[in-house]
C-alpha positions in Angstrom: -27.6 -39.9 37.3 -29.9 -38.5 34.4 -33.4 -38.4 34.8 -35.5 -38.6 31.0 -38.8 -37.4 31.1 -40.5 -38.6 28.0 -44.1 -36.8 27.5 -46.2 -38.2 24.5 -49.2 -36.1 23.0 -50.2 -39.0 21.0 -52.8 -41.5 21.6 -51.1 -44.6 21.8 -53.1 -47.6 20.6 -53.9 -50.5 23.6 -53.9 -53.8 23.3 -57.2 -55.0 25.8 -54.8 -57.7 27.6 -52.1 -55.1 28.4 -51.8 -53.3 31.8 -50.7 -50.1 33.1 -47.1 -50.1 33.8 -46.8 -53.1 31.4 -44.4 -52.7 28.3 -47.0 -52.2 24.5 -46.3 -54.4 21.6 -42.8 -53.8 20.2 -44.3 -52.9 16.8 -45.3 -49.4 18.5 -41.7 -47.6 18.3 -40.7 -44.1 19.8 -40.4 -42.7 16.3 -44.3 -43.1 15.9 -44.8 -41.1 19.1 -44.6 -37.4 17.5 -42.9 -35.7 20.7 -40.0 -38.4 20.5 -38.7 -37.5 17.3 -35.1 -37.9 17.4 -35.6 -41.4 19.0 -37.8 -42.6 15.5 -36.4 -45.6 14.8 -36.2 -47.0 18.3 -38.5 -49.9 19.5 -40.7 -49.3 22.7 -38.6 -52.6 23.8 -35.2 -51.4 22.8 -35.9 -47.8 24.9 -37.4 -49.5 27.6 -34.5 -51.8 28.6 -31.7 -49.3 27.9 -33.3 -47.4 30.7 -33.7 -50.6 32.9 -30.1 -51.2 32.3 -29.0 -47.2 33.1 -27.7 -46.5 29.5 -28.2 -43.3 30.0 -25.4 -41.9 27.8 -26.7 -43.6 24.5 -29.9 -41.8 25.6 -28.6 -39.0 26.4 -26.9 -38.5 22.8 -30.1 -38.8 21.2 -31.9 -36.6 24.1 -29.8 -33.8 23.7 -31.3 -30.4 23.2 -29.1 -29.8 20.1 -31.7 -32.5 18.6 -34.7 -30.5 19.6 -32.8 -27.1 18.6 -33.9 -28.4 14.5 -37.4 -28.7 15.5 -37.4 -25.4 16.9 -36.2 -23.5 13.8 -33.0 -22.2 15.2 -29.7 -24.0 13.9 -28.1 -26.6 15.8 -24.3 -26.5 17.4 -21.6 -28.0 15.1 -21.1 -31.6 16.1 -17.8 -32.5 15.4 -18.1 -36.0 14.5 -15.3 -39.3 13.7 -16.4 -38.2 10.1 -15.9 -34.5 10.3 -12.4 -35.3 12.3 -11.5 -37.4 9.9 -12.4 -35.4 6.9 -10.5 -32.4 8.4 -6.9 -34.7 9.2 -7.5 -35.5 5.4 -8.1 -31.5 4.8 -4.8 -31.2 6.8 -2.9 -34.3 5.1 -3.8 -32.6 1.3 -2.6 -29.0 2.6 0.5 -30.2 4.0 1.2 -32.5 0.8 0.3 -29.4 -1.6 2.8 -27.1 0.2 5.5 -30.0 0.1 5.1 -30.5 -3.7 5.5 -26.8 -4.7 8.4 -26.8 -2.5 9.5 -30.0 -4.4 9.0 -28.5 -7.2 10.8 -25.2 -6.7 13.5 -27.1 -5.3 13.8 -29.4 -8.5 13.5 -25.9 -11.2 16.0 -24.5 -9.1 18.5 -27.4 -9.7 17.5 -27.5 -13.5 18.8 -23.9 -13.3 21.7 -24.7 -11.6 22.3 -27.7 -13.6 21.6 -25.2 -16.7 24.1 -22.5 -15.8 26.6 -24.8 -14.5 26.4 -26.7 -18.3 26.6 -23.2 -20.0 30.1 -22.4 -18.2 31.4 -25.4 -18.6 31.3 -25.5 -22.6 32.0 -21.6 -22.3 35.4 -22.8 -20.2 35.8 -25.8 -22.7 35.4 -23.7 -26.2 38.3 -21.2 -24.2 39.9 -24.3 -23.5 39.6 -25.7 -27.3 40.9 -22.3 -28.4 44.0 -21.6 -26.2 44.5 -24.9 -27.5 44.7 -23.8 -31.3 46.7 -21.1 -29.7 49.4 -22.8 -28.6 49.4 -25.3 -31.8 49.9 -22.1 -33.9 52.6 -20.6 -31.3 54.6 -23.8 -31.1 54.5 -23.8 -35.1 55.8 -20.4 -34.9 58.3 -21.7 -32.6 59.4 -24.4 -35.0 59.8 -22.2 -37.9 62.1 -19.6 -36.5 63.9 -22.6 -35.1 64.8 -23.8 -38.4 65.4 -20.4 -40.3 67.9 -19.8 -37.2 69.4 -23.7 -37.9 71.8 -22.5 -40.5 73.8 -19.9 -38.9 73.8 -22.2 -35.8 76.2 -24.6 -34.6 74.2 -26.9 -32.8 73.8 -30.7 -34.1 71.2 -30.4 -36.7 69.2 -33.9 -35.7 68.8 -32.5 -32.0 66.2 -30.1 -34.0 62.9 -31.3 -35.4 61.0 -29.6 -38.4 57.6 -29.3 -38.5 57.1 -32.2 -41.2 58.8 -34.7 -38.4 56.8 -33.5 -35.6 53.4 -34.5 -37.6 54.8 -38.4 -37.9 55.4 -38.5 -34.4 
């Protein structure tokens, strides 16, 4: 169990009609009473019955020497608050999310590049291509012509043999 001692230095104004022991007008509230400072705010009424009722952790919260460490001039302990938490798992969230990005990123400029490269071989292998093909054309006309200056010494049926002008129509 927690025991609060409360000391006031203040002169706390009476009412004639109330009694030692009896609870002052609500008006008066613990932030008024200068040695109560981090319990400003609070009505005499409101910090009476949470200490009828044993709420001693809410008290204690607001009790806590880290609240009197300010008035003192020295620096109080980090708190780590829902807040803070919550700003740091944000914090954490955007770090992860910027190393995920460059890494889609990198990942996307290396397929461009391969993309690139594999584009540049490909219309390196299809200009070959296009010029084996003009090779051949230009061997198989070669082909055609020494087949028809060897025609006339040859006995071979002369429509089994096709001349260049025949092999455009087809």
């Amino acid at each position: 169990m927690f025991c609060f001692y409360l000391r006031s230095t203040a002169a706390v104004k009476t009412e004639p009609d109330v009694m030692p022991g009896q609870i002052p007008d609500p008006s008066v509230t613990a932030g008024s009473l200068p040695s109560l400072g981090p319990l400003a705010g609070i009505s005499a009424t409101t910090l009476t019955d949470k200490l009828k009722i044993g709420d001693f952790q809410e008290l204690g919260t607001m009790l806590s020497p880290l609240h009197f460490l300010d008035s003192l001039g020295k620096r109080p302990l980090i708190i780590k608050t829902e807040k803070d938490e919550e700003e740091e798992r944000r914090k954490r969230r955007r770090e992860k999310n910027k190393v995920a990005a460059a890494r889609c990123r990198n990942k996307k400029k290396e397929r461009t590049d391969y993309l690139q490269k594999e584009s540049e071989r490909l219309e390196m292998l299809n200009s070959d291509l296009k010029a084996q093909i003009e090779e051949l054309k230009n061997e198989r006309q070669q082909l055609i012509l020494m087949l028809n200056r060897h025609r006339p010494t040859c006995i071979v049926r002369t429509d089994s043999v096709k001349t260049p002008e025949s092999e455009d129509s087809d």
